[in-house]
C-alpha positions in Angstrom: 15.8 16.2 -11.1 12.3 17.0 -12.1 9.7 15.1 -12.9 8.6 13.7 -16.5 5.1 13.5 -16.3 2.9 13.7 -19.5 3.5 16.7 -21.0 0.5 19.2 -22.4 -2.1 17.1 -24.4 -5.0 18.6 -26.9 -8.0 18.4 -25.8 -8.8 15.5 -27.6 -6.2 13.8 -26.0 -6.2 14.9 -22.5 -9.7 12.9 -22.7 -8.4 10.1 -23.9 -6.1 10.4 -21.3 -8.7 11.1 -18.4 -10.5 8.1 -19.9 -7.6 5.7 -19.7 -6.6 6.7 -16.3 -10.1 5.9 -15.3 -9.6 2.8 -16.2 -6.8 2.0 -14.4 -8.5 3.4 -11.6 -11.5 0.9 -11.8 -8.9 -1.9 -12.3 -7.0 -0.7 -9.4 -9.9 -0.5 -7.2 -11.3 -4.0 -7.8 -7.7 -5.4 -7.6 -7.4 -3.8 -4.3 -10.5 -4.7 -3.3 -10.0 -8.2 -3.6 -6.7 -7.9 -1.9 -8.4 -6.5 1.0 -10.3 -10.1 1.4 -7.4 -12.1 1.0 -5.2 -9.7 3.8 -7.9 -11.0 5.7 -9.0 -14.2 4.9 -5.6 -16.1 4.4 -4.5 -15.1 8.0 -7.5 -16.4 9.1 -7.6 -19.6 7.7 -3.9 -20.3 9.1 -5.6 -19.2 12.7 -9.3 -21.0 12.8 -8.5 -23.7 10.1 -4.6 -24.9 10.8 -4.1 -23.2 14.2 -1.2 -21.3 13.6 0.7 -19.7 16.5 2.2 -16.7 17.0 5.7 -17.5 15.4 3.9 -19.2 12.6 1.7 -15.9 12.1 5.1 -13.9 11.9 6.3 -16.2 9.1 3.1 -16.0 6.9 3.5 -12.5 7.1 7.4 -12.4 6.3 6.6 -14.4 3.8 4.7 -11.8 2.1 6.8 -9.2 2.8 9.9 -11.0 1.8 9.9 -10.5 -1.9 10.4 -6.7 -1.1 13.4 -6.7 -0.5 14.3 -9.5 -2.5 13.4 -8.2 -6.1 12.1 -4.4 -6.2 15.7 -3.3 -6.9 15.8 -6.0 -9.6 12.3 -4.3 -10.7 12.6 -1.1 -10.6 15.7 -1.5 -13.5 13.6 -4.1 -15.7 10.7 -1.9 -15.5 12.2 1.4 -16.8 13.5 -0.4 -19.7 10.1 -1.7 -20.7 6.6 -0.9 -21.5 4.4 -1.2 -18.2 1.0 -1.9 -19.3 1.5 -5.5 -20.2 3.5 -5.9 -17.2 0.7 -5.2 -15.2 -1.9 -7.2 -16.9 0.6 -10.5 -16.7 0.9 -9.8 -12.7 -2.5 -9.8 -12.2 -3.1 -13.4 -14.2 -0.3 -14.7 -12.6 -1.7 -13.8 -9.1 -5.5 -15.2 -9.9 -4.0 -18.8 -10.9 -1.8 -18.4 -7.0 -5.5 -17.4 -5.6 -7.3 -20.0 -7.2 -5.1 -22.4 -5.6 -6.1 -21.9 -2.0 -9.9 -23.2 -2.7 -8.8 -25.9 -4.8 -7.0 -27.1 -2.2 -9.1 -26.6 0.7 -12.0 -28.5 -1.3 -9.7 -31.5 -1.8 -8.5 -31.1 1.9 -5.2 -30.7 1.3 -4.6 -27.5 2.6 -1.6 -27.0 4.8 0.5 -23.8 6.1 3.2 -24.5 3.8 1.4 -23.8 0.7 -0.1 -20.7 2.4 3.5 -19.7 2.3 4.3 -20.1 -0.9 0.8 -18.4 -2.1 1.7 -15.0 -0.5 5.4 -14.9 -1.2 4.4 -15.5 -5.1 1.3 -13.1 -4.8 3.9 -10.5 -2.7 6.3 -11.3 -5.7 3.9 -10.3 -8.3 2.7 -7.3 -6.7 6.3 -5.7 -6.1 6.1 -6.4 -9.8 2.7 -5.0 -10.4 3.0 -1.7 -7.8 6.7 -0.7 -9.4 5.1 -0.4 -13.0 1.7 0.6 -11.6 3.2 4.1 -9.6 5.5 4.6 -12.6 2.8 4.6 -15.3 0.5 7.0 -13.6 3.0 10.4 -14.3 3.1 9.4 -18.0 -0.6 8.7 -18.0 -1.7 11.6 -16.5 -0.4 15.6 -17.1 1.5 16.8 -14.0 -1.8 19.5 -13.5 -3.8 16.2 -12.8 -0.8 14.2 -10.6 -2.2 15.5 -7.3 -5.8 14.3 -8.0 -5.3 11.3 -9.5 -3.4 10.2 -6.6 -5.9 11.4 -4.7 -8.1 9.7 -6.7 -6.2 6.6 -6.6 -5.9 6.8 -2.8 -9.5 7.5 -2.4 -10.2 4.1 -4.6 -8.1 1.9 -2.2 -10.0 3.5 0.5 -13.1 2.5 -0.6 -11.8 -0.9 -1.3 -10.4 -0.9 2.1 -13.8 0.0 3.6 -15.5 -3.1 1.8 -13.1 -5.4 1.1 -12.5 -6.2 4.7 -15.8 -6.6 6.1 -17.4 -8.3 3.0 -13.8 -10.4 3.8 -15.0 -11.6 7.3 -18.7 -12.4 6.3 -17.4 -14.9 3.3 -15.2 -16.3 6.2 -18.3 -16.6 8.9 -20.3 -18.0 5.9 -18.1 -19.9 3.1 -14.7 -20.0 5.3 -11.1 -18.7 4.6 -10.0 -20.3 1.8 -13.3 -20.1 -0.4 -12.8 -15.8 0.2 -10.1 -15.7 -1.3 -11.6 -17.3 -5.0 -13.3 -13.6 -4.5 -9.8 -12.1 -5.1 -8.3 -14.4 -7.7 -11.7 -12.7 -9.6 -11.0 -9.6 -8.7 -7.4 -9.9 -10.8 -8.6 -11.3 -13.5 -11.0 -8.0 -13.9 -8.4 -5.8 -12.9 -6.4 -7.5 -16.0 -9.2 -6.5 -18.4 -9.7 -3.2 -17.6 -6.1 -2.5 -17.8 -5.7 -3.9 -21.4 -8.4 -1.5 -22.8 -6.4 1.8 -22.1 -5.7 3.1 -25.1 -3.4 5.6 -24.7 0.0 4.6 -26.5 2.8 4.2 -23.4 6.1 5.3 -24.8 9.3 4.5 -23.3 11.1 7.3 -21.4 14.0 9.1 -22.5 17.1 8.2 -21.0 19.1 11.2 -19.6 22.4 9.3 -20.0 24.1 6.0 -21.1 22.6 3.1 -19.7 25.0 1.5 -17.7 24.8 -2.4 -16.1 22.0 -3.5 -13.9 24.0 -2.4 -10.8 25.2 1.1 -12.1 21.0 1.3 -12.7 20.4 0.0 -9.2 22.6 2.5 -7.6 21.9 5.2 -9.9 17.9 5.0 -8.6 19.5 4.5 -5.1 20.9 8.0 -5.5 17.6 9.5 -6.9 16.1 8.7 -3.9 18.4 9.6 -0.9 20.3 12.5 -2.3 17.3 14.7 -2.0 17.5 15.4 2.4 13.3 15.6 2.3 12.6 12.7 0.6 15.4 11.0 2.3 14.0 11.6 5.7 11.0 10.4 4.2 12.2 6.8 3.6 13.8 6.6 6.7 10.7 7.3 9.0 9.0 5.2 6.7 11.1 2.4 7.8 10.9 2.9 11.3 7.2 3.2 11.2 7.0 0.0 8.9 9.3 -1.8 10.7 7.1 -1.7 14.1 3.9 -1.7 12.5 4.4 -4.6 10.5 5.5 -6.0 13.7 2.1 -5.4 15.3 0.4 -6.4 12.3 2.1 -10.0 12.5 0.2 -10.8 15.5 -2.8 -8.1 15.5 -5.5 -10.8 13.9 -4.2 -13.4 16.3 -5.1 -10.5 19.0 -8.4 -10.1 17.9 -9.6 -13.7 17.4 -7.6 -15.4 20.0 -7.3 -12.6 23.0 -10.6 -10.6 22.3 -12.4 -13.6 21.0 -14.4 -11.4 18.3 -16.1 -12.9 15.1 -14.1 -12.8 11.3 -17.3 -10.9 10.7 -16.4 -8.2 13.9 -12.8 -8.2 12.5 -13.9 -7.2 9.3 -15.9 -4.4 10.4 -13.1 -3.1 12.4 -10.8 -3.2 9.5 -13.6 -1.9 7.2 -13.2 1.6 9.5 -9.5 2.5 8.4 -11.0 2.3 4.8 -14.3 4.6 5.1 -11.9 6.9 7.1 -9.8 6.9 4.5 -12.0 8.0 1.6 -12.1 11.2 4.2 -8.4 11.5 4.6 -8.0 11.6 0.9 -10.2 14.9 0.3 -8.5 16.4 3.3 -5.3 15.8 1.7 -5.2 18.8 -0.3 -6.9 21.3 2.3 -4.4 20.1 4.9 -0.9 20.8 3.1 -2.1 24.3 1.9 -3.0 24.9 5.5 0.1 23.7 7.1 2.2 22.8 4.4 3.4 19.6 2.6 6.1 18.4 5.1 4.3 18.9 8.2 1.1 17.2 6.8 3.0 14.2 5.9 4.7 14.6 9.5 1.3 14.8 11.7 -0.3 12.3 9.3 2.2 9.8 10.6 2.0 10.7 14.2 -1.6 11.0 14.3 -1.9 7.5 12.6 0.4 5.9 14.9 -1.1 7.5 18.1 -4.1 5.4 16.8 -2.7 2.6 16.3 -0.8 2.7 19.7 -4.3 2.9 21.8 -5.6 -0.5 20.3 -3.5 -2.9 22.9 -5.5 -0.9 25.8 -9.0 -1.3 24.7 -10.7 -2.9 26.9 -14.2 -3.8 28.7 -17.5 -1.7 27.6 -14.5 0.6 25.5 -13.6 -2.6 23.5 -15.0 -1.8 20.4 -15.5 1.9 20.6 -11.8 2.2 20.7 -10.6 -0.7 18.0 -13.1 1.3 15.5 -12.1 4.6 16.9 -8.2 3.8 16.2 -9.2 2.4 12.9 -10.7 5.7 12.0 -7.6 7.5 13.3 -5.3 5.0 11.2 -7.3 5.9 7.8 -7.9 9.4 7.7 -4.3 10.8 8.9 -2.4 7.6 7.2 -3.9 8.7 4.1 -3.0 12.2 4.3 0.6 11.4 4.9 0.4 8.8 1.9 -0.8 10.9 -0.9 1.8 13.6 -0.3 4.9 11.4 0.0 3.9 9.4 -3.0 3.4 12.8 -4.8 6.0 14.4 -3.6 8.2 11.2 -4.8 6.8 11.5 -8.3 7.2 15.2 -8.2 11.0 15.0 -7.3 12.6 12.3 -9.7 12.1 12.2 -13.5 10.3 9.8 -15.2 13.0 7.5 -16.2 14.3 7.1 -12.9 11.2 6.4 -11.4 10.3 2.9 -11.7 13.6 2.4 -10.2 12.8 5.1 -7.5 9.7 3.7 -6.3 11.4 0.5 -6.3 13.7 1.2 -3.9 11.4 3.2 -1.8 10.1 -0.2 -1.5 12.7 -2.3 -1.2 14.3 -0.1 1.7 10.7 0.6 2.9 8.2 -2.6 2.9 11.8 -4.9 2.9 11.5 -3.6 6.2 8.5 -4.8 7.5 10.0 -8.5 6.6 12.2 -8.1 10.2 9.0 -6.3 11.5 6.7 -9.2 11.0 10.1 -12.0 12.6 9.8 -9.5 15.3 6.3 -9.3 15.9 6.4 -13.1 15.8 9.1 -13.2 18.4 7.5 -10.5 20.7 4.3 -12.2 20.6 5.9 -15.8 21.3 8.1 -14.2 24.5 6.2 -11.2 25.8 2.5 -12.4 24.8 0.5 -10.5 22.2 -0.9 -7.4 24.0 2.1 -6.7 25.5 4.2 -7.0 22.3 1.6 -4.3 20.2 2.3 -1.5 23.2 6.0 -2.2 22.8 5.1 -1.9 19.0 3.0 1.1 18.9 5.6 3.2 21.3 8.5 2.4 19.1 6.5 3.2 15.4 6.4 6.7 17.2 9.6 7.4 16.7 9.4 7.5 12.7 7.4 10.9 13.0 9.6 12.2 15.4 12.7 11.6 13.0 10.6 13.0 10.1 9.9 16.1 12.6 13.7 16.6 13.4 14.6 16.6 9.5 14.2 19.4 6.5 10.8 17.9 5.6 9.7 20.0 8.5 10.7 23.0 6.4 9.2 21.5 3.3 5.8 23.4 2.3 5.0 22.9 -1.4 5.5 20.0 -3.5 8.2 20.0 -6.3 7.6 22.0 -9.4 4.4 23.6 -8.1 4.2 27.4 -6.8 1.3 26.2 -4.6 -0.5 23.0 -3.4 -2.9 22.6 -6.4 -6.5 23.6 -5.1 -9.7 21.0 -5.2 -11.6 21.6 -8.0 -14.4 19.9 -8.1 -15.1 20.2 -11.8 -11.6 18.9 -12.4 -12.7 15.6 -14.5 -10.4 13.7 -12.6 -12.4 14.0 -9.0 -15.3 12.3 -8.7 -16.1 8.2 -8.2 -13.7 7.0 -5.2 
């Protein structure tokens, strides 16, 4: 199947177009960027402020994860049968009003791990919502010259918000607390809500390619979209064994840091902030790296290059402490970010438009449902094992994701979908630039 992406516009219109995307990106990037406080700043709060435990940090996080694999199926149909603009802008009011709740509540001192819980898995719940429509609008938004870069461009703006979310994140902990960050992110959705409403561009509904059949025929119908194709297949498997033992790690990893290493929310941040700057570099090597070594392979080495990062965390140590945390950081965000923008691409590339909501949906469902056991697990390892020694058991098992991909035909896979080469950087192209 090939992709549906916006066909060829006038001029006039692929402005417009450009314009509109734009906006999207600056709504993305603030949304992102407040997202990147609370990822911080509600774990924290359940660690300095209700002294959560390792078990009790594995169920925040499977919390969070849980609505993955709960309702992106359920998604992914909805959401090719309706317009996704308004879609988004409801999610992100929806999640400011959850936000808001976490101050409120900590003002009146009523703040407890239980409604922690129920904040993420409704915030989680709204952004399978919000994600599904979000990487299905951009191919009709955008013309299929402009798909590479504006994922790129996309990728680069969660980078940046990566690199300041997090450590702006641990100074309003050090200075306001947890629970008063994370007002910073119910903002942040209610201006990611405004600049999504003023794209202009109308947003038609796809053409269906055949009759459409009952919410399961749909369901399976996308299920078949995405693992009849051997490349992107492998792809979602990898991704699963790589999410799986990540999101393990990632369970217990800020416990690790505060507890264990004993460093500051405003250290923390700073370490996280790494993987985000990194990033922004990993997105403009993107490009340069598939048409050296083609798109399979970069996705392949992104992941094992990423993961080789991640696994040398548990043994910093000593004078080497922090050198190596920021060091894997770095690592994590520049070859993550590579892999990323070509298997989202290469997703978009391979399905047509009005399978795609329900594509991506189950990319996440069978992908991010995943890191739901990860995060029981990480829990469990951490309670049994301790935490150190559960992130090297973690970080030697996520490499076997790569390995899969390395064994499979996305090996052999060099160009993406539909395109005689790997589109070159231009950097007059009007979508490059800010992010």
């Amino acid at each position: 199947m090939e992709a549906n992406a916006a066909p060829n516009p006038s001029a006039p219109e692929l402005k417009q177009r450009l314009a509109d995307f734009n906006k999207l990106w600056f709504g993305t990037t603030i949304g992102v960027f407040g997202g990147q406080i609370t990822n911080l700043a509600i774990p924290l709060a359940a660690v300095t402020l209700l002294g959560a435990n390792a078990m009790q940090m594995g169920l925040l996080r499977t919390f969070g994860s849980l609505p993955f694999p709960l309702f992106s199926l359920l998604a992914g149909v909805w959401l090719d049968r309706v317009r996704r603009k308004p879609v988004m802008v409801t999610a992100d009011l929806l999640r400011s009003l959850l936000l808001f709740s976490v101050p409120l509540a900590a003002a009146l001192s009523l703040l407890r791990l239980e409604q922690l819980y129920i904040v993420v898995f409704g915030v989680g719940t709204l952004a399978v919502i919000h994600d599904v429509a979000h990487f299905a609008y951009v191919p009709a938004l955008v013309t299929r010259r402009h798909l590479i870069q504006s994922n790129s461009k996309l990728h680069a703006s969660h980078s940046l918000a990566e690199l300041g979310g997090p450590g702006l994140g641990g100074l309003l902990v050090q200075w306001l607390s947890a629970p008063f960050a994370v007002l910073m992110d119910g903002i942040a959705n209610l201006v990611s809500a405004f600049a999504i409403t003023r794209i202009k561009t109308p947003e038609t509904l796809a053409r269906r390619t055949g009759q459409r059949g009952t919410v399961w025929q749909d369901i399976v119908a996308g299920l078949h979209a995405l693992f009849d194709t051997p490349a992107l297949r492998a792809i979602i498997i990898a991704s699963m064994i790589i999410v799986l033992f990540n999101s393990a790690g990632m369970a217990i990893y800020l416990l690790y840091l505060a507890q264990d290493l004993q460093l500051s929310p405003a250290m923390i941040g700073a370490i996280f902030a790494a993987s985000g700057g990194a990033a922004m570099v990993g997105a403009t090597l993107a490009g340069p790296a598939a048409r050296r070594i083609g798109v399979g392979p970069a996705i392949i080495f992104g992941w094992l290059l990423q993961n080789l990062g991640r696994l040398a965390i548990p043994f910093a140590a000593g004078a080497a402490l922090l050198p190596v945390l920021f060091a894997a950081h770095i690592a994590m965000g520049v070859f993550g970010t590579v892999a990323n923008i070509h298997q989202w691409t290469f997703r978009q590339n391979t399905v047509s438009d009005d399978f795609l909501a329900r594509v991506t949906a189950g990319h996440r469902f069978a992908v991010y449902g995943t890191a739901t056991l990860g995060s029981l697990l990480g829990g469990l390892l951490g309670t049994q094992m301790g935490l150190q020694s559960a992130l090297v058991v973690c970080g030697f098992l996520a490499l076997l994701g790569p390995l899969y991909a390395y064994l499979s035909p996305l090996r052999k896979v060099h160009l993406q979908p539909g395109s005689e080469t790997v589109p070159p950087a231009n950097p007059k192209d009007p979508t490059r630039g800010a992010g």
